[in-house]
C-alpha positions, -999 to 999 in steps of 0.1 A, spaced: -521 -874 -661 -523 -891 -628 -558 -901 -610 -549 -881 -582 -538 -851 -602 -569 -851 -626 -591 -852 -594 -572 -822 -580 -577 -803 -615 -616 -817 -611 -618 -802 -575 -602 -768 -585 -627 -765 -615 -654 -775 -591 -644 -748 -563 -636 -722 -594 -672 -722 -607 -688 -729 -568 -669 -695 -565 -684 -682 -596 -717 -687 -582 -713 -674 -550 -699 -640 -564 -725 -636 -588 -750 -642 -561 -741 -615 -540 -736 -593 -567 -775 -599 -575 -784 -593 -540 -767 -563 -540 -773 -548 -570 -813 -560 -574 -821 -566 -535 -827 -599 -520 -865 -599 -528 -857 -596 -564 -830 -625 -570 -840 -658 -582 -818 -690 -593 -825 -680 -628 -814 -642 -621 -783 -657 -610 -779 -679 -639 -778 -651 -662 -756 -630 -642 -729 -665 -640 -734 -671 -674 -735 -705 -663 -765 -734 -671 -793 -736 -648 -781 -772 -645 -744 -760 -635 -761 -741 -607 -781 -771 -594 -753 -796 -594 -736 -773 -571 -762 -761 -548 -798 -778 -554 -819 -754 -531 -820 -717 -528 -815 -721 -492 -780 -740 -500 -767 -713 -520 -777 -688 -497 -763 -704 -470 -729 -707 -490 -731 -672 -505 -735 -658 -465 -702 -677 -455 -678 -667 -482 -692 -631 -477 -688 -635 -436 -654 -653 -444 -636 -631 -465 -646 -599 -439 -636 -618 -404 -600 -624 -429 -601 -584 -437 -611 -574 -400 -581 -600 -389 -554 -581 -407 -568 -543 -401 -569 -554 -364 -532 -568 -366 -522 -540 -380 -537 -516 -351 -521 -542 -329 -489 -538 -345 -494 -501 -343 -494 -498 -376 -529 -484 -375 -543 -461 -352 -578 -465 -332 -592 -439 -356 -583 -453 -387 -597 -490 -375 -631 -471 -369 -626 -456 -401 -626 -492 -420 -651 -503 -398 -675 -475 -410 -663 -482 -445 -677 -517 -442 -709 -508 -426 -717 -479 -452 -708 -505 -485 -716 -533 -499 -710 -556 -469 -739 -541 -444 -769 -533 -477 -761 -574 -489 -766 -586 -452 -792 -565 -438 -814 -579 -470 -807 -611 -455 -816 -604 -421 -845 -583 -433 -860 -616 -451 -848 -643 -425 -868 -627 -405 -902 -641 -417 -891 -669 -435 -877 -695 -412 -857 -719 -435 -837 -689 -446 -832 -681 -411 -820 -715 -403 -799 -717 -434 -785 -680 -423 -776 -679 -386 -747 -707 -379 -724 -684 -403 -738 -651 -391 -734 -669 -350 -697 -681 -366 -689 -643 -375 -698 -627 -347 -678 -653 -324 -648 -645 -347 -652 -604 -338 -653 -609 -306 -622 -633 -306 -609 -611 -330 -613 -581 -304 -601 -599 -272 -571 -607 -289 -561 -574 -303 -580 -545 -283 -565 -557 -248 -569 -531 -215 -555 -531 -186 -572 -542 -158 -601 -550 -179 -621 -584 -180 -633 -603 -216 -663 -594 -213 -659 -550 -209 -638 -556 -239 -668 -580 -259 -697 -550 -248 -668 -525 -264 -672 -545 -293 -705 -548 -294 -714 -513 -289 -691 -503 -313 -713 -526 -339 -748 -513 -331 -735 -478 -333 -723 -489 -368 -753 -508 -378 -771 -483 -366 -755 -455 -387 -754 -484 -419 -793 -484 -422 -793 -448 -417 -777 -443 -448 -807 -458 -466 -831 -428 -463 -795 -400 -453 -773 -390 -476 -752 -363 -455 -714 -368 -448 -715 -345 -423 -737 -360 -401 -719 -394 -396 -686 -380 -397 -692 -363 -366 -706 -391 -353 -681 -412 -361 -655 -389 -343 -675 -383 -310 -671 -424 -307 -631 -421 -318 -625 -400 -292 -641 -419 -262 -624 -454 -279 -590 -429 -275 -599 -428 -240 -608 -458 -230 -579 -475 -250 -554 -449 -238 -541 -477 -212 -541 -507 -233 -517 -536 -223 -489 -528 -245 -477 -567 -260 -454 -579 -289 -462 -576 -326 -488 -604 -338 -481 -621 -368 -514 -618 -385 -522 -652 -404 -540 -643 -439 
């Protein structure tokens, strides 16, 4: 086997169990709660050495930090396609709100809002935290210029469409926590389909996006 090729096969197992990590980390914060995951909690759930762990991220902050971008990354990938796809009209406005809600009902919002909750007093997490959660929210709102465009409109009606459209969702998403009643936010959830309907009704019709995955 070559140098270069055994340091590619190196890499890969390097990005494999970085991967490993970062998935069993959120899968600890979601299933125990942010408060209630440490290194070692982490370890077990890996399977891996405490000393793996360390090689590949040496603080808490650094794995939080990387466990915050791969979840942020794989969504703004997700919200890309679903947006393409209402783009390409392959989706309607209603079913895009549906997924949005999906998201912000799951596992997505209950892993993130423990992470906001906590960087809230504790600064180094907060540091560690807000570049990838700044990063995201840029992506949306590039994400949304590009594929919700209206007529007449300037970027920033269609970036306060977004943005609304979030804190009703957030909004709804902690709700959850102490509501259980399907009812309730599906009604809410189709009052704000139908004034999206309207307000999208005169969209600037454009060619079919090729959505990069």
């Amino acid at each position: 086997m070559s140098t270069a090729t055994g340091r590619k096969s190196q890499a890969e197992r390097s990005a494999r169990m970085q991967e490993r990590i970062l998935t069993a980390t959120l899968d600890c914060i979601h299933n125990y709660g942010f408060q209630n995951v440490s290194t070692n909690v982490v370890v077990r759930h890996a399977k891996i050495s405490r000393g793996a762990l360390l090689h590949h991220f040496p603080t808490k902050e650094s794995l939080i930090a990387a466990s915050v971008e791969l979840l942020l990354e794989e969504e703004i990938a997700l919200v890309r396609e679903k947006a393409g796809a209402y783009h390409n009209h392959e989706l309607t406005i209603d079913d895009f709100v549906d997924f949005l809600w999906e998201r912000f009902s799951g596992r997505l919002f209950m892993i993130t809002i423990d992470f906001l909750s906590s960087a809230r007093t504790d600064p180094a997490l907060r540091e560690a935290i807000l570049p990838h959660s700044l990063g995201f929210h840029k992506s949306l709102n590039e994400i949304w210029s590009q594929f919700f465009a209206i007529k007449g409109s300037q970027p920033a009606e269609i970036e306060l469409l977004l943005n609304t459209t979030l804190c009703l969702m957030r909004g709804m998403g902690v709700q959850t926590i102490v509501r259980s009643d399907s009812q309730y936010f599906d009604s809410i959830t189709d009052y704000w389909k139908r004034l999206l309907r309207e307000t999208l009704k005169d969209a600037v019709p454009m060619p079919a996006i090729r959505v990069v995955k």
